[in-house]
RODREN-300163 format. One line per 4 residues: number of its first residue (from 1); for each residue x, y, z of C-alpha. Coordinates in steps of 0.02 Angstrom, whole numbers, plus 32768, in hexadecimal, padded with zeros to 4 digits. Layout:
BEGIN
NUM = X,Y,Z ~ ...
END
This chain:
BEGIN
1 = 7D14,7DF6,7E47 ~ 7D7A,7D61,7E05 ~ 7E38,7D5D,7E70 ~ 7E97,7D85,7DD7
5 = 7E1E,7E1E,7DD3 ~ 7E46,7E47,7E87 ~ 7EEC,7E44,7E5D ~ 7EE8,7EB6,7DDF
9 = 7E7C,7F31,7E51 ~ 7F01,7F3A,7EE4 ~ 7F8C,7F6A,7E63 ~ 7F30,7FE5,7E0E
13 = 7EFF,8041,7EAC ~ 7FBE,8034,7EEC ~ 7FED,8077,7E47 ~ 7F7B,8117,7E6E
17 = 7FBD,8138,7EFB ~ 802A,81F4,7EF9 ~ 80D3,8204,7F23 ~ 80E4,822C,7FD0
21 = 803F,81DB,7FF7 ~ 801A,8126,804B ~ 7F95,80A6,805E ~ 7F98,801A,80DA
25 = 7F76,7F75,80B1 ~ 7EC5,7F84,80FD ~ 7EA9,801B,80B0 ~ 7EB4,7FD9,8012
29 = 7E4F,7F43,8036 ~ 7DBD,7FBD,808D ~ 7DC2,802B,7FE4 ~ 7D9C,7F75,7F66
33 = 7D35,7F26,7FFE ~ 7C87,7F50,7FBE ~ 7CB8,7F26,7EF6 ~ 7D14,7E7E,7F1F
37 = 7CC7,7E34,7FAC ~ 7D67,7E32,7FF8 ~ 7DA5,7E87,809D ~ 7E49,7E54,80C0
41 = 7EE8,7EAF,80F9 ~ 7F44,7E09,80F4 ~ 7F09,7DE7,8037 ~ 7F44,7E7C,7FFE
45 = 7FFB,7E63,8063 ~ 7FFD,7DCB,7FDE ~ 7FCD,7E0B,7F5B ~ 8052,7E9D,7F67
49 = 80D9,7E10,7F8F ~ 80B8,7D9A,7EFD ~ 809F,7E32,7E8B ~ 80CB,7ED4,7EC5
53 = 8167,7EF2,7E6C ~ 8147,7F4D,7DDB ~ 80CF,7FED,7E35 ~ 8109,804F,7ED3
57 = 80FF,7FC9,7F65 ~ 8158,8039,7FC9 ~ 80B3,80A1,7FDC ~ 8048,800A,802B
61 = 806F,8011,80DF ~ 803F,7FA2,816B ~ 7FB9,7FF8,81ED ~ 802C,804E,8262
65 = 8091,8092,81D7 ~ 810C,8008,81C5 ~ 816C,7FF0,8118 ~ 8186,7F36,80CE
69 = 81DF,7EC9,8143 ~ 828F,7E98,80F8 ~ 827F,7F22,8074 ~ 8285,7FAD,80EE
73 = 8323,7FE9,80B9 ~ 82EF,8021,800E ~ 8236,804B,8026 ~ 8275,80BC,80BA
77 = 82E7,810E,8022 ~ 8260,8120,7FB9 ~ 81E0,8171,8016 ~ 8283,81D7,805D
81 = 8291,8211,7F94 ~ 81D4,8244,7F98 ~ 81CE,829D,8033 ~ 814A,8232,807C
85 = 8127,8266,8121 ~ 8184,8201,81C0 ~ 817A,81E5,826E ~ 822D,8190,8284
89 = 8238,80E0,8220 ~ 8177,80E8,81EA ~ 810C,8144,8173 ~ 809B,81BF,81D6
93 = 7FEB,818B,819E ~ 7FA1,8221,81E2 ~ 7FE6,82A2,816B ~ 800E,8224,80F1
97 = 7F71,81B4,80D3 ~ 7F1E,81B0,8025 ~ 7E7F,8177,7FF0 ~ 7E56,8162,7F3B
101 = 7DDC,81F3,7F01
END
């Protein structure tokens, strides 16, 4: 899988992702692992911050459940809005994990 392909993979399974539902980084890198070669949590982080914007960031989560550093404010909103299940400032991952079918 070519990077510009990879790129296109991460966003499409972010866009999939159901309201009230989250992935983590790793997650999502796990779930394209065995297509692309690729296996990286830290990849995927970039990916979302050079091109995120335009599907539902706020949904990719870092392992323990934390939102996007220096975005927090809105993403907590967000998932807030969608009823995502919480444990205090972080998405709870074990009622709220999502794996694409």
């Amino acid at each position: 899988m070519e990077p510009e392909e990879y790129v296109e993979a991460v966003l499409s399974v972010v866009e999939r992702i159901p309201p009230g539902r989250a992935m983590s980084y790793g997650a999502i890198a796990d779930y394209l692992s065995e297509a692309s070669g690729r296996a990286s949590a830290r990849l995927v982080g970039s990916i979302m911050a050079k091109h995120g914007g335009s599907v539902p960031w706020h949904r990719v989560v870092a392992a323990n459940g934390r939102v996007v550093p220096g975005h927090e404010g809105e993403a907590l909103a967000r998932l807030a809005g969608e009823a995502t299940p919480m444990k205090g400032d972080r998405v709870d991952l074990s009622r709220a994990a999502w794996w694409p079918a």
